[in-house]
N, C-alpha and C positions, 0 to 999 in steps of 0.2 A: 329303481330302474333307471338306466341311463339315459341322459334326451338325446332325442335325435339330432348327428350334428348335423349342423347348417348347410343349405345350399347353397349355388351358387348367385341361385335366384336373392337367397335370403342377405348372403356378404352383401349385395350391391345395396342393400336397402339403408345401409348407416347402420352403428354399433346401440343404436338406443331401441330401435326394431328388429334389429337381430338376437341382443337381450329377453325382450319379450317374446320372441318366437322360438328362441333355445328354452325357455323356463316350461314355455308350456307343453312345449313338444309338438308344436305345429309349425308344418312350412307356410313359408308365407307364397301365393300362387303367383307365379309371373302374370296373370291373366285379370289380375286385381284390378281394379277401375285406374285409369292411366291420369298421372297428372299432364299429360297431354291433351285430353280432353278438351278442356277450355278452348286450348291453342286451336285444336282442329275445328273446334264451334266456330272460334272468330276467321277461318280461313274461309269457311265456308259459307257462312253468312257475306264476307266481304267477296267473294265471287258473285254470290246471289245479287247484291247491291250492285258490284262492276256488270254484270251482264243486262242490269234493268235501264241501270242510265246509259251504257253503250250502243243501246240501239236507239237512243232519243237522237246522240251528235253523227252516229252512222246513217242516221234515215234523213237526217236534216241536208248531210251533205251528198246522198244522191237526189236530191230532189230537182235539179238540174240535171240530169241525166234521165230521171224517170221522164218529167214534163214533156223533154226533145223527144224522147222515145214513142208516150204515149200520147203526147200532145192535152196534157192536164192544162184546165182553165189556172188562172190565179189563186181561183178561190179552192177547186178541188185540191189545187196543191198544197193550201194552209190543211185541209182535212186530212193528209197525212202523217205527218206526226200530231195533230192535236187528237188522233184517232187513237194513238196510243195511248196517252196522257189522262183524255176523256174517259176510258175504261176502268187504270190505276186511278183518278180520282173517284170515282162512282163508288169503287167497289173496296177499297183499300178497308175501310170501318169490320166491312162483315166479314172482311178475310181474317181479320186478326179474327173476330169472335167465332170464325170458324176452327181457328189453332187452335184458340181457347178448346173447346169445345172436342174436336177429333183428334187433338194434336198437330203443333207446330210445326214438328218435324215432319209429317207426314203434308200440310199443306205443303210447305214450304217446298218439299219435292214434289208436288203435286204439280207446284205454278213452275218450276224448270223446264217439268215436262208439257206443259202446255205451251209454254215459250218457244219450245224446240216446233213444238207442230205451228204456231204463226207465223216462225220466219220461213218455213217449208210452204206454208200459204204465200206468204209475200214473193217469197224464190220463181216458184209456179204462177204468177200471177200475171195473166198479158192484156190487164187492163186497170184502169184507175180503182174503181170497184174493188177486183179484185187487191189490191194491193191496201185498199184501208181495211177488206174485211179482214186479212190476215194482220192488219195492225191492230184491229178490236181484239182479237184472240189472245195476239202478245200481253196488249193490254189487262186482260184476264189473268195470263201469268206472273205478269209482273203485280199484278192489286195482290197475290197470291202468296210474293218472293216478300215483298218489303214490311209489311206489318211481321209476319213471323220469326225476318229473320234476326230483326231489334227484339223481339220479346224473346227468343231464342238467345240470345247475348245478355239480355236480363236476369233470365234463368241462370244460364251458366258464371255470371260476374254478378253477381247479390252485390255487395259492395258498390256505395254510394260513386265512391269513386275511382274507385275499379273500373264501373262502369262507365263512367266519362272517359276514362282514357281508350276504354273498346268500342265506344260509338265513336268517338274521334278517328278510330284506324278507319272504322266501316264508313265514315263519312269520307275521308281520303281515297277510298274504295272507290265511293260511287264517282270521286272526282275524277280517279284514274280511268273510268270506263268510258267517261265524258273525255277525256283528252286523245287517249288511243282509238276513239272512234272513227274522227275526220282522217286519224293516218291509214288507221285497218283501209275504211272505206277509200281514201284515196289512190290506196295502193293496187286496191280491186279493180277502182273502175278505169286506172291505164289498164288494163290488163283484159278483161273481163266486163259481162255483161252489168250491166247495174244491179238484177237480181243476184249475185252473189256477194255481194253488202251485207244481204240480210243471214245467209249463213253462217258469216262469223258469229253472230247471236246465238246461234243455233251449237256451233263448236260449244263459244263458250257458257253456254245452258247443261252441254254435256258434263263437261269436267264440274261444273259445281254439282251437278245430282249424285256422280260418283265421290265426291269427297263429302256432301252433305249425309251419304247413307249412313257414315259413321259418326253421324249427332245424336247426340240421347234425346230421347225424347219428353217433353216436355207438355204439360198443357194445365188449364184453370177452368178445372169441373163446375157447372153450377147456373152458366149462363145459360142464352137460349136466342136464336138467331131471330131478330126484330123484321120480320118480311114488309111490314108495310113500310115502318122507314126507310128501308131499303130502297123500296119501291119507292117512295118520295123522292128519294136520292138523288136516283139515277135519271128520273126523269128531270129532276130541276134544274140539275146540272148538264144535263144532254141541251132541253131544251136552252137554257143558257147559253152554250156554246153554238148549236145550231143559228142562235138570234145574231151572235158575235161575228160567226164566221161569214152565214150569206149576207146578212147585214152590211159587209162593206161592198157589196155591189149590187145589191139588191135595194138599197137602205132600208136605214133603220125604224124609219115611218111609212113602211110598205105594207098591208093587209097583212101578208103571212108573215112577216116579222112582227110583227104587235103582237098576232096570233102568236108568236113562240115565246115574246116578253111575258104575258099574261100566264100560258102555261108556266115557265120558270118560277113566277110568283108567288103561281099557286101551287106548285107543288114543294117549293121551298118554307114556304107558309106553313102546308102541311106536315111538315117535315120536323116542325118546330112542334107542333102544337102534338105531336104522335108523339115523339121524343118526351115530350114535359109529361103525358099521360101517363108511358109506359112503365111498365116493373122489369123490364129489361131492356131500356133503350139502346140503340147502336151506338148512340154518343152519349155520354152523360153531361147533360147542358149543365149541370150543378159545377161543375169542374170551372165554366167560364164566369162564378161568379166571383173568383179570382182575376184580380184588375191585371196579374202579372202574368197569368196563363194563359190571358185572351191577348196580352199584349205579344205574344211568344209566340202563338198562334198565327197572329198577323203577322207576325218578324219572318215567322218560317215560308209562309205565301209567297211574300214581297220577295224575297231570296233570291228563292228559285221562279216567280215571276221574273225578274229581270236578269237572270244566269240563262234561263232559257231564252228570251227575248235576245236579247244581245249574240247569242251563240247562232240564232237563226238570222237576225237581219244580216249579220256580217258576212254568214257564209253564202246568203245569195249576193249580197253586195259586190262580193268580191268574183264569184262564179258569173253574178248574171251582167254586172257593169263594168269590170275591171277585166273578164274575160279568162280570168286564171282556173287550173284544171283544180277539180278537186284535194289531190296529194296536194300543192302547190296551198290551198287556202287550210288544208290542216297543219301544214308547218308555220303557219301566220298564228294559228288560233292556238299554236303549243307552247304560246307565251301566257296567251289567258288561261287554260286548263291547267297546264302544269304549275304555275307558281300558286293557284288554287290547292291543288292539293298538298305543295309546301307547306302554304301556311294555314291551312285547314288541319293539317296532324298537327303541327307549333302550337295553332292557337289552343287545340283541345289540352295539350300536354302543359297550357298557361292557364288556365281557365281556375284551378284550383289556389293560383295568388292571386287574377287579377279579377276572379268574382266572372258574370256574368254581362253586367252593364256594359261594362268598356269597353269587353272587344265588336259585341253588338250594335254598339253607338255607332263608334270611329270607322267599322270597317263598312256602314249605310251610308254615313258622312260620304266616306272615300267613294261609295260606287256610284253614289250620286253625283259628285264632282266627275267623274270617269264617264259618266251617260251624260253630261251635259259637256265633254268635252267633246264625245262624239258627233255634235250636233254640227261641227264645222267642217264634216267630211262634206267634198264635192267629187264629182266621178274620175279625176285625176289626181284623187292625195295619194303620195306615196306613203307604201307601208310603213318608212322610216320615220316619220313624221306622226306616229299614232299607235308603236309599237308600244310606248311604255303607258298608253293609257289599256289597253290589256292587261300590261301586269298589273298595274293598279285595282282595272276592275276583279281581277283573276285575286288577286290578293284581298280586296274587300270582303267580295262572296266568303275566300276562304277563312275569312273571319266572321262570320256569320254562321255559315252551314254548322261547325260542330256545337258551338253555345247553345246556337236555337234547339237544337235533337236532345240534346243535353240536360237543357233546363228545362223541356218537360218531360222528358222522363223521370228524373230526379223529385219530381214532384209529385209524384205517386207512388204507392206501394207495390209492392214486388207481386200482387196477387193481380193487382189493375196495368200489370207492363202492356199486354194487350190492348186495353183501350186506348191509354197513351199512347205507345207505338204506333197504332192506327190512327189519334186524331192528327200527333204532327204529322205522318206519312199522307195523309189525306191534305191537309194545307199545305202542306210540300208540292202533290201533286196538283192538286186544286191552283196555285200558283203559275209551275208548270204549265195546264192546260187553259188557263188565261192568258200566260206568256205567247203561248203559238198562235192562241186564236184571235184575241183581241189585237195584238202587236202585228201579225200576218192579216187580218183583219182591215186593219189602218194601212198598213205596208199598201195593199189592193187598193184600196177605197181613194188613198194618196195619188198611186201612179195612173189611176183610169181620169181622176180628176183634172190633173195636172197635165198631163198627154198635151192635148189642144191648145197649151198655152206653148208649151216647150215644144211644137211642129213648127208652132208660127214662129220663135225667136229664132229656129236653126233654120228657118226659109224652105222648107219642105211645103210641096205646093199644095192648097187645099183641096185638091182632088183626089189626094193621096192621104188622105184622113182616115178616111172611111176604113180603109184597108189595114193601114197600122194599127188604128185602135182596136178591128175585128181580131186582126193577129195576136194584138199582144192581151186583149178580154178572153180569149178562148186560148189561146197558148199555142198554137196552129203555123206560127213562125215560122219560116223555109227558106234556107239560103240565106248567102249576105244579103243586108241593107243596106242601102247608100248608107257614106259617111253621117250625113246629117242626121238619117232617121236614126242611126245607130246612137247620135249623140244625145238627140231629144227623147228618147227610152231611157237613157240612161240618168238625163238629166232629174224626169218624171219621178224611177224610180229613187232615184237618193235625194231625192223630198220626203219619200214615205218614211226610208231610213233614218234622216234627219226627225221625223218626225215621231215614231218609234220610240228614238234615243229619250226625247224629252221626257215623254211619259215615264219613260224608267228611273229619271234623273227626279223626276218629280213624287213617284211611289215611293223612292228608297227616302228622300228627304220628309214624307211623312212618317214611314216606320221608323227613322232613325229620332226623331222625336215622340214614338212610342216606346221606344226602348230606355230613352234617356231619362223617361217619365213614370213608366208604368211597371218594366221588370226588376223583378230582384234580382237583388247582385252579387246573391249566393244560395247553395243549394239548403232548401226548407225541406223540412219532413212534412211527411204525407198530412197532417192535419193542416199544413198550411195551405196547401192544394186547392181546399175545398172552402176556405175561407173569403 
């Protein structure tokens, strides 16, 4: 009997599968699984990640707009983005074990779609209150978006180092959503209310659920969702950050701050001790008796502890001291985000000759020298004069971000990409919401301090104390200020800035002697993980 000849489905496929589909007498289906696939995984995934960091540097730079509008204290103004950040830290652990567990793809669309409803909270929102509850919600989506959507690239790139080059794009990703933030947002608020900032998150939540529906789906049967640790979790770190944030105006030996110290302790305690009992714990502590995992850990913190730090003190530096519009402080800061994600794709696409260590070390070194440069701004430097410590810092980070995500994933096997995924994603954002609270924190605690001393050098007369400092404690500010008070505000706050910077200058130079000591500086197979 003759075979069937060929379609035109079957020519395109190459002469060595056209061979075998003539012999047997089968067409081969146009509808066959697509080697497009992957392609459309890592598209999607890297929207998931651009649309989770784009609302950190969008929400950061209307926070001068919000404040004036709603008249946000200092401190309530640090709770809004640390209100996002605190959620994605909390919750990033149980989300991956929930992908595991219902499928990745299905969370993963899950947290777009809940992302889409907080920035619609935030949008709608005509008070302080209302604008962090709809940042805990984001938050929700986004603990949702980032664990699944690295184990989802896991899946789809098996390959050691396949997959370093697909976390690297995805880490470029999230750089890019951090850069286009400050411009989306600045271009809004000439135009438009400050609540429409938050719907660009909302757009771009859409287009990623509509490209995401075409991922396979994916998940690792067998686990089981740890509720108490969870519950540990979220209160450790809640209270922790509650202690950080009222803390700089409250301080931090005040009744109900001790009170929030001692909760964190104990439910961080707890948290350890649930973890070590459990037959399915949220984290597997066993993983950190690896000296080079716990080192990679901290590397990932520190990171984005000081990418976010530096991306928030600058941009009120420059909106609340220097006086420039929004748009105007996101073309400043498109020196540090963008050469970020330069060299954040370079470094990942180098990482396979130059090992791990190097680029880890050198680019902590660099961010450190770049946060201790910062420490010589006064409320008159021009931007020309501090422009190329951005790219430096922007180029540091971007030599950090992809290694750290890299080297532990790689250090686990393709069944555990889920808990990996979640522990770095969880000290990513764990970093993160240290960066806003602590850093914002000090920023408060700095200028309330300092105020009284910088009235009296600019001769502003001591009866007028009382009023600047209610204004500028509650945020209540109205109209110009004389010259003078205007200067001694200003002076106040770029103490706190200067102050800020160090600490970051001082984190990155401890991690980078973690890195130089403790990681490997190349990719190990999963039995070294646990070593």
């Amino acid at each position: 009997m003759p075979s069937t000849p060929p379609s035109a489905a079957t020519r395109r496929l190459g002469p060595l599968r056209r061979e075998a589909a003539e012999h047997t007498g089968n067409r081969l289906s146009p509808r066959e699984p697509s080697r497009l696939a992957p392609a459309v995984t890592l598209v999607a995934m890297c929207l998931g990640a651009m649309t989770t960091f784009l609302l950190i540097t969008a929400s950061v730079s209307a926070l001068s707009a919000i404040q004036d509008d709603l008249h946000v204290s200092p401190t309530g103004l640090v709770w809004i983005p640390s209100a996002y950040t605190l959620l994605v830290a909390s919750l990033v652990m149980s989300a991956g074990t929930i992908g595991d567990l219902y499928g990745r793809k299905r969370t993963f669309l899950a947290g777009a779609v809940v992302m889409i409803l907080g920035s619609i909270t935030v949008y709608a929102a005509s008070s302080a209150g209302g604008v962090i509850a709809g940042q805990l919600v984001s938050g929700l989506g986004g603990a949702l978006i980032l664990p699944n959507s690295l184990a989802l690239l896991g899946a789809a790139f098996p390959d050691p180092h396949r997959r370093t080059e697909v976390v690297t794009a995805w880490a470029a990703s999230s750089g890019i959503g951090l850069a286009v933030g400050p411009l989306i947002a600045g271009a809004l608020l000439d135009h438009f209310h400050w609540n429409s900032v938050f719907l660009s998150t909302a757009v771009l939540a859409v287009v990623t659920l509509v490209v995401g529906a075409f991922v396979a789906e994916s998940r690792s049967p067998g686990g089981r969702l740890d509720i108490p640790g969870q519950l540990s979790a979220v209160l450790g770190i809640a209270a922790l950050v509650y202690a950080l944030i009222e803390g700089g105006s409250d301080g931090y030996t005040s009744a109900r701050i001790l009170a929030a110290w001692f909760v964190a302790a104990a439910a961080l305690t707890g948290f350890v001790l649930v973890e070590r009992a459990g037959t399915a714990p949220l984290l597997d502590l066993s993983l950190f008796r690896s000296a080079s995992f716990s080192a990679v850990m901290f590397v990932a913190a520190v990171s984005l502890f000081g990418f976010t730090g530096v991306a928030i003190l600058s941009v009120l530096y420059y909106e609340r001291v220097q006086q420039l519009s929004a748009l105007d402080v996101g073309w400043r800061l498109l020196a540090f985000f963008g050469i970020y994600v330069i060299v954040a794709y370079g470094t990942g696409r180098l990482i396979r000759r130059t090992g791990f260590k190097l680029p880890l070390t050198l680019g902590l070194l660099l961010g450190a020298a770049a946060a201790a440069g910062f420490t010589t701004l006064d409320p008159t430097t021009p931007y020309t004069r501090v422009w190329w410590l951005y790219v430096l810092f922007g180029a540091a980070s971007g030599m950090v971000a992809a290694p750290s995500t890299a080297a532990a994933l790689v250090s686990v096997s393709h069944e555990r990409a889920g808990m990996a995924s979640a522990a770095v994603n969880a000290f990513r954002q764990i970093g993160s919401v240290m960066g806003s609270s602590l850093l914002g924190a000090l920023l408060t605690s700095r200028l309330e301090s300092q105020l009284p001393a910088r009235l009296g050098d600019h001769h502003v007369p001591r009866a007028a104390w009382p009023a600047v400092e209610h204004a500028v404690s509650t945020g209540s500010g109205g109209g110009a200020a004389p010259p003078n008070v205007t200067a001694a505000v200003a002076d106040a706050f770029t103490s706190g800035v200067r102050a800020g910077m160090t600490v970051i200058a001082v984190v990155f130079l401890c991690a980078a002697l973690a890195g130089a000591f403790l990681v490997h500086n190349r990719p190990h197979r999963t039995a070294a993980a646990t070593n």
